[in-house]
N, C-alpha and C positions, 0 to 999 in steps of 0.2 A: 647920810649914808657914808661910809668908811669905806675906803678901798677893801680892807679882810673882812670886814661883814660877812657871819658866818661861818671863818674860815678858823680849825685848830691847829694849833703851833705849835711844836717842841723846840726849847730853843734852849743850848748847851750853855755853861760857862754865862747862866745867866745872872750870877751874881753883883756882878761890878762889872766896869766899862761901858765897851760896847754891847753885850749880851743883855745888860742893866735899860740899854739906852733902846736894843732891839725889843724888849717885851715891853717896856711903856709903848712904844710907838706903834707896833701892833695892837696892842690894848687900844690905843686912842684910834688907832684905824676899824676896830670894831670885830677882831676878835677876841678868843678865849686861847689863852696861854699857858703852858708848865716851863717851868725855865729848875733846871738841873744845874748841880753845882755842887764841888765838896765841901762851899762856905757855906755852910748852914745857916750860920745866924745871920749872916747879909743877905742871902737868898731868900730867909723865911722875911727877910725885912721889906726886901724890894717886892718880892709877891702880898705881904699885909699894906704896901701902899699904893697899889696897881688896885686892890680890892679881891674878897672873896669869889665873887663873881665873874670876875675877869682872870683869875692868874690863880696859880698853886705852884707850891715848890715842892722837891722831889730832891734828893738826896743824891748824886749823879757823877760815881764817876766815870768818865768818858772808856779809860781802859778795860773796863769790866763786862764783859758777856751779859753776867747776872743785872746789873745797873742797869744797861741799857733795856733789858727785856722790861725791868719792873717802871722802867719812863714810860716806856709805851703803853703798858697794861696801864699803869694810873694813869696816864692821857686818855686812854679810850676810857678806863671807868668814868673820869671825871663828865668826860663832855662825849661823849658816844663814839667820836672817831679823831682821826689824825690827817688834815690837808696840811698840814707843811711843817719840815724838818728846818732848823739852819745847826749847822754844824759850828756852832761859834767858840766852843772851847781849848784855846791854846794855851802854850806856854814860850817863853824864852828864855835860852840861857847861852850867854856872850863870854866864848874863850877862844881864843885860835885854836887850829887843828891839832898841834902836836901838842898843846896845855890840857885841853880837855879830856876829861874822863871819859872813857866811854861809853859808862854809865848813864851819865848823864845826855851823850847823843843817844842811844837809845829810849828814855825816858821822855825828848821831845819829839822823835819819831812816832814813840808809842801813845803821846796823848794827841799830837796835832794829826796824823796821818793814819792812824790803825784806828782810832780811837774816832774818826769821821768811816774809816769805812765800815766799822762794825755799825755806827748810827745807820746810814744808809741799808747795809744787810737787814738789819732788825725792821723796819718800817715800810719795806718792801712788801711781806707779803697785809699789814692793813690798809698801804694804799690802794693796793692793788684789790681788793676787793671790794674799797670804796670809789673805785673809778678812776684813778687818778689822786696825783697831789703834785706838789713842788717841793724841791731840796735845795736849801742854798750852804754852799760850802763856802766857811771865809779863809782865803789864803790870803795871801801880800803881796805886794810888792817885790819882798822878796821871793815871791816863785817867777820872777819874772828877771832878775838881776841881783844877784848874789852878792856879802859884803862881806869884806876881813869881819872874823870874829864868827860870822853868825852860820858858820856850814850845817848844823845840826837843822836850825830854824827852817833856813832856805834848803835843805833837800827835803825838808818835812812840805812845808810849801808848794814846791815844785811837783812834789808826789801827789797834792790835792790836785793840782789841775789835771793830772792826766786819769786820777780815781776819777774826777767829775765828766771826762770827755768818757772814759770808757763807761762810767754810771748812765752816762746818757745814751749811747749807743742801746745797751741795754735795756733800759725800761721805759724807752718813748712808745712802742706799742700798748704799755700797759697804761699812759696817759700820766708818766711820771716825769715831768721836768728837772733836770738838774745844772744848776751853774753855778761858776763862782764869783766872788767878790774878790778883788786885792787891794785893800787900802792901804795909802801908802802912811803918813804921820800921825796921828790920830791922838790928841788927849784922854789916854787913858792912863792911871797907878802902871803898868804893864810897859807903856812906851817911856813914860818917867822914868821909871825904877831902869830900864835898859837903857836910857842916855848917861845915866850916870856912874855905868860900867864905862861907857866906851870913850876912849882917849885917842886924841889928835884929830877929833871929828867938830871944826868950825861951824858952830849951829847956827848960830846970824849969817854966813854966807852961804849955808845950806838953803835955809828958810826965804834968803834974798834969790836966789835960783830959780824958784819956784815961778812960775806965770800964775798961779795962787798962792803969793806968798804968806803963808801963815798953815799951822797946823786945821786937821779938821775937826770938829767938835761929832760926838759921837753919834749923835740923830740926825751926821748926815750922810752918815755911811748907812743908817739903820732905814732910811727914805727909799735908799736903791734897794737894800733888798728887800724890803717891803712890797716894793714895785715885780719883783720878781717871784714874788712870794704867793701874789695877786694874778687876776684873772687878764688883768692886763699884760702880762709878759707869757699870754697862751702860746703864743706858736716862737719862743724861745726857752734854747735848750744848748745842754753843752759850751754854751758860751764864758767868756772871761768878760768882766767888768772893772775895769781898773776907776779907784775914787783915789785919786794921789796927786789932787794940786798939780795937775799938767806933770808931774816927775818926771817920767819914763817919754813921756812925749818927743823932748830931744836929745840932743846930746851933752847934755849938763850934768847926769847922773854921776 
């Protein structure tokens, strides 16, 4: 028996990383999954190795109205209903404030933080008339402690947790859970590609800092929300989940 035994999942930004690492590990815990994304041929690749039976992929991007409604319609055609959302699709882009375009801050507002709460809007009313479900929103780290470079990121961040506390206020009458995740390091092409913008950042005395010193591998962010995802995190809601190697813990940040 699998912890989501059962249980249906939309899960954003499922192509690669963590989104990748979240729909096997669902799949293994014994649901049925659609994982959305605007990589196509990686998405169709990771749901053809997940199996037909377990996974489909869905063409998804986060910012669109029309996207989102056609996830949720193919999630219900595929498997009858929808118990859980995770809002896993980000982006980042590392400039200081006065370099940056602002185009560009706009564009990560609009896929990390508008682009979770149209998810959430959209799946509200088939949870809801399926009894209940759970929403997990991934923020960071950064919505907890801001860094040079990254202001776009972390106000987009900082915006989920407070979408997911008012999300929860909200819809716990209707048996709808919502919280977030913030992990802090995490091996994914996403955290790579952003180390290697960012200069005068000591990664070996970053990494030695940690009380778990060493990055986290993606199925072990994907364990927590899984667990939230499930029937085990019932009478949680609106809460923050930090998975970041003790980071924030002390004053080391």
């Amino acid at each position: 028996m699998g912890r989501l035994d059962g249980k249906v999942a939309l899960i954003t930004g499922g192509a690669r990383g963590m989104g990748k690492a979240h729909a096997r590990h669902f799949a293994a815990e014994g649901a049925r999954v659609v994982i959305g994304d605007v990589l196509d041929d990686k998405g169709r690749a990771v749901a053809d190795g997940i199996g037909a039976d377990r996974c489909r992929f869905v063409h998804h991007d986060v910012t669109s109205e029309d996207d989102w409604a056609v996830a949720v319609d193919e999630t219900i055609d595929a498997y009858g209903r929808i118990d859980v959302l995770v809002n896993n699709a980000g982006i980042l882009r590392h400039a200081p404030v006065a370099a940056m375009d602002p185009a560009e801050f706009r564009q990560v507002v609009e896929v990390n933080l508008v682009g979770t709460w149209l998810g959430i809007r959209q799946v509200v009313p088939p949870m809801t008339a399926g009894g209940g479900g759970s929403i997990v929103n991934i923020s960071s780290i950064e919505g907890f402690a801001g860094a040079a470079g990254l202001s776009a990121y972390s106000a987009s961040k900082f915006g989920v947790r407070g979408l997911t506390r008012s999300a929860a206020q909200e819809l716990g009458p209707a048996g709808i859970r919502v919280n977030s995740v913030h992990p802090g390091g995490v091996m994914t092409s996403m955290a790579l590609a952003a180390a290697q913008t960012m200069t005068g950042v000591d990664g070996g005395g970053f990494l030695k800092s940690l009380p778990i010193a060493r990055f986290a591998e993606p199925v072990e962010i994907s364990r927590l929300v899984a667990f939230l995802a499930s029937d085990e995190a019932s009478y949680t809601t609106g809460a923050e989940f930090l998975a970041d190697g003790g980071l924030l813990s002390g004053p080391g940040y």
